[in-house]
C-alpha positions in Angstrom: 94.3 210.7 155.0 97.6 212.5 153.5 98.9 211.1 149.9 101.8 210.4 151.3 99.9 208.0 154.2 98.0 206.5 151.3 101.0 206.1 149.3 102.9 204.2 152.3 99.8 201.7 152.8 99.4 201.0 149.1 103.5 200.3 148.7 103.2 198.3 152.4 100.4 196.0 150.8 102.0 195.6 147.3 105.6 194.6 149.7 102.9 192.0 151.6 101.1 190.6 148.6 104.3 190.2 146.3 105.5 188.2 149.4 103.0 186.6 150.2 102.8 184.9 146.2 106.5 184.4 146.1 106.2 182.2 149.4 103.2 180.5 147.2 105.5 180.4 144.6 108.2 178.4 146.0 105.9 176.2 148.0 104.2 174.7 145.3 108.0 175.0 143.2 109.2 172.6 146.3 106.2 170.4 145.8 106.0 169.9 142.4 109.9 168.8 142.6 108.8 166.1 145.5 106.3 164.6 143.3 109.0 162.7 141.0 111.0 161.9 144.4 108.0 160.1 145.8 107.0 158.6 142.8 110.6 157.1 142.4 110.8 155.6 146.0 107.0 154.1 145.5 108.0 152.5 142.2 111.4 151.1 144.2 109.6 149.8 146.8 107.0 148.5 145.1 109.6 146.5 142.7 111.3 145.6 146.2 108.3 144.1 148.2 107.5 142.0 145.1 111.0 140.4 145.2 110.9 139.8 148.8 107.2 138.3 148.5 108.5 135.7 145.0 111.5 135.0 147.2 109.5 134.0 150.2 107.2 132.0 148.4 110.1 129.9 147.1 111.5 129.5 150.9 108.6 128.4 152.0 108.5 125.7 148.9 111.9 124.0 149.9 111.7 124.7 153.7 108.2 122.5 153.4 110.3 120.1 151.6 113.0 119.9 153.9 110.7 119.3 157.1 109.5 116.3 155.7 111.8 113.2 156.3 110.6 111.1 153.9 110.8 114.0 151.1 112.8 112.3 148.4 113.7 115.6 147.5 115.8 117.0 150.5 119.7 117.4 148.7 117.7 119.2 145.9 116.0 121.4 148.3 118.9 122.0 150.7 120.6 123.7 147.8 117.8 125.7 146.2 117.2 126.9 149.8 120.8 128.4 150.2 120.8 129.8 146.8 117.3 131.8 147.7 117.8 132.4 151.0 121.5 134.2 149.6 119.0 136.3 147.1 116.6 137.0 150.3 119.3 138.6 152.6 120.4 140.3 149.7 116.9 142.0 148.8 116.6 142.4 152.5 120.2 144.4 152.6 118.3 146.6 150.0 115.3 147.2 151.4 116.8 148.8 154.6 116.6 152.1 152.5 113.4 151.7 150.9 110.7 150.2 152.9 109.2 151.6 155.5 110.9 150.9 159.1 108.3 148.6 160.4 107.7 146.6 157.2 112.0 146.0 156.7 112.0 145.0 160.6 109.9 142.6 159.9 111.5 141.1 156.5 114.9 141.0 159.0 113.2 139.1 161.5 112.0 136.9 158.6 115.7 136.4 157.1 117.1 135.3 161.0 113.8 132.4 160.7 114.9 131.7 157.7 118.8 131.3 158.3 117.8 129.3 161.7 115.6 126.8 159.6 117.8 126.5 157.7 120.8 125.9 160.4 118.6 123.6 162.2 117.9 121.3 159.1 122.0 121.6 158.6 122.6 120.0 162.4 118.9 117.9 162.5 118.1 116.4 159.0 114.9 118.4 159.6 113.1 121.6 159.9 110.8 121.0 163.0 106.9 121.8 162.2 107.2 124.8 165.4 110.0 126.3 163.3 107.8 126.0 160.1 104.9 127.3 162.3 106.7 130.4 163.3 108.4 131.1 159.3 105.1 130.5 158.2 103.5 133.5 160.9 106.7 135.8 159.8 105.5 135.2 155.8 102.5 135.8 156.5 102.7 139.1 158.5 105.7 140.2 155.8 103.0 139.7 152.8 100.1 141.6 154.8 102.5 144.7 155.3 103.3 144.3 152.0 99.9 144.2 150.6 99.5 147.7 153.4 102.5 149.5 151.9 101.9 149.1 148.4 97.7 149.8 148.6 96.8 146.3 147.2 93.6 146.5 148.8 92.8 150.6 148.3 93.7 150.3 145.1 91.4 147.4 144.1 87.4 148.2 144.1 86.6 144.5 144.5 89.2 143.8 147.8 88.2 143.7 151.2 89.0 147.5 152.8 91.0 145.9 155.5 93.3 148.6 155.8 92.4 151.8 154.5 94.6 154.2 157.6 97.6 154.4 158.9 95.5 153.1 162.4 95.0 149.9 160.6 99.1 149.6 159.4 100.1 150.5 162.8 97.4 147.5 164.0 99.1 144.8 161.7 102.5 145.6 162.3 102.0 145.5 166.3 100.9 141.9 166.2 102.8 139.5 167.5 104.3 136.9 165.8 102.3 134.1 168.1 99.2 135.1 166.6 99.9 134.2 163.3 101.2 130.9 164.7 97.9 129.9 166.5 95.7 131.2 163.3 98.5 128.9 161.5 97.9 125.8 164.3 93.7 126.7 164.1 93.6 126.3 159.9 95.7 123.4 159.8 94.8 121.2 162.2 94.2 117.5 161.8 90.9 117.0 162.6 89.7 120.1 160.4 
């Protein structure tokens, strides 16, 4: 081979490999710069499920209240409700831009349950046990996604691995809501 020839293929693969490493280079740079991003949005959302989940819980106190008749409690209950359900649809405005689409579908769904419970007890004196059955399901499946997006259960040795892929996500959020209503009818019937 000519110097020259040797020469060329020597500056070609110092031209490839300096390329090559600066392409590394500002991979890893873009990376690296992600890693604070992510860790910001997980710590949001993390912080945003756990509102949603304390404010549910209290709901679900006062909307059990307010489907009993005989609850000596109701005027009480009536205006907690209002004044948690108003910090619920706010959380829930809030969440449309952190939570993943599935899991904030699912907390809407849960704030129009809640705002008809709450309607119905306006115009009936009562929340009707099928309307508590079906808030109860949309609780329910809202605290399991929860539990999915934050990695409760990945993240604890001694918890059941019930949903260790994105295959098992996918799996809760498809159910329906009527299943969670019929385990809800199963576990609290009567004659149990």
């Amino acid at each position: 081979m000519e110097q020259s020839t040797v020469t060329l293929v020597v500056g070609l693969a110092g031209i490839a490999s300096t390329l090559i490493v600066s392409g590394m280079g500002l991979y890893y740079t873009a990376r690296s710069r992600a890693a604070p991003l992510r860790q910001a949005l997980f710590s949001k959302q993390l912080e945003m499920v756990v509102e949603i989940v304390h404010l549910q819980s209290r709901i679900r106190v006062f909307a059990t209240l307010l489907s009993s008749k005989e609850s000596p409690y109701l005027e009480e209950a009536r205006r907690d409700i209002g004044e948690h359900y108003r910090q619920f649809a706010e959380a829930q405005e809030k969440a449309a831009v952190l939570l993943p689409v599935e899991l904030w579908v699912e907390v809407k769904g849960l704030s129009d349950e809640m705002s008809d419970a709450i309607g119905e007890f306006d115009s009936q004196g009562i929340i009707e046990q099928r309307r508590m059955k079906t808030l109860i399901a949309r609780m329910t499946k809202v605290a399991l996604l929860s539990r999915v997006v934050t990695g409760s259960d990945e993240l604890t040795e001694q918890s059941i691995d019930l949903f260790s892929s994105q295959k098992e996500y996918v799996r809760v959020a498809n159910l329906e809501i009527a299943h969670f209503e019929e385990i809800h009818s199963r576990v609290n019937r009567k004659d149990a």
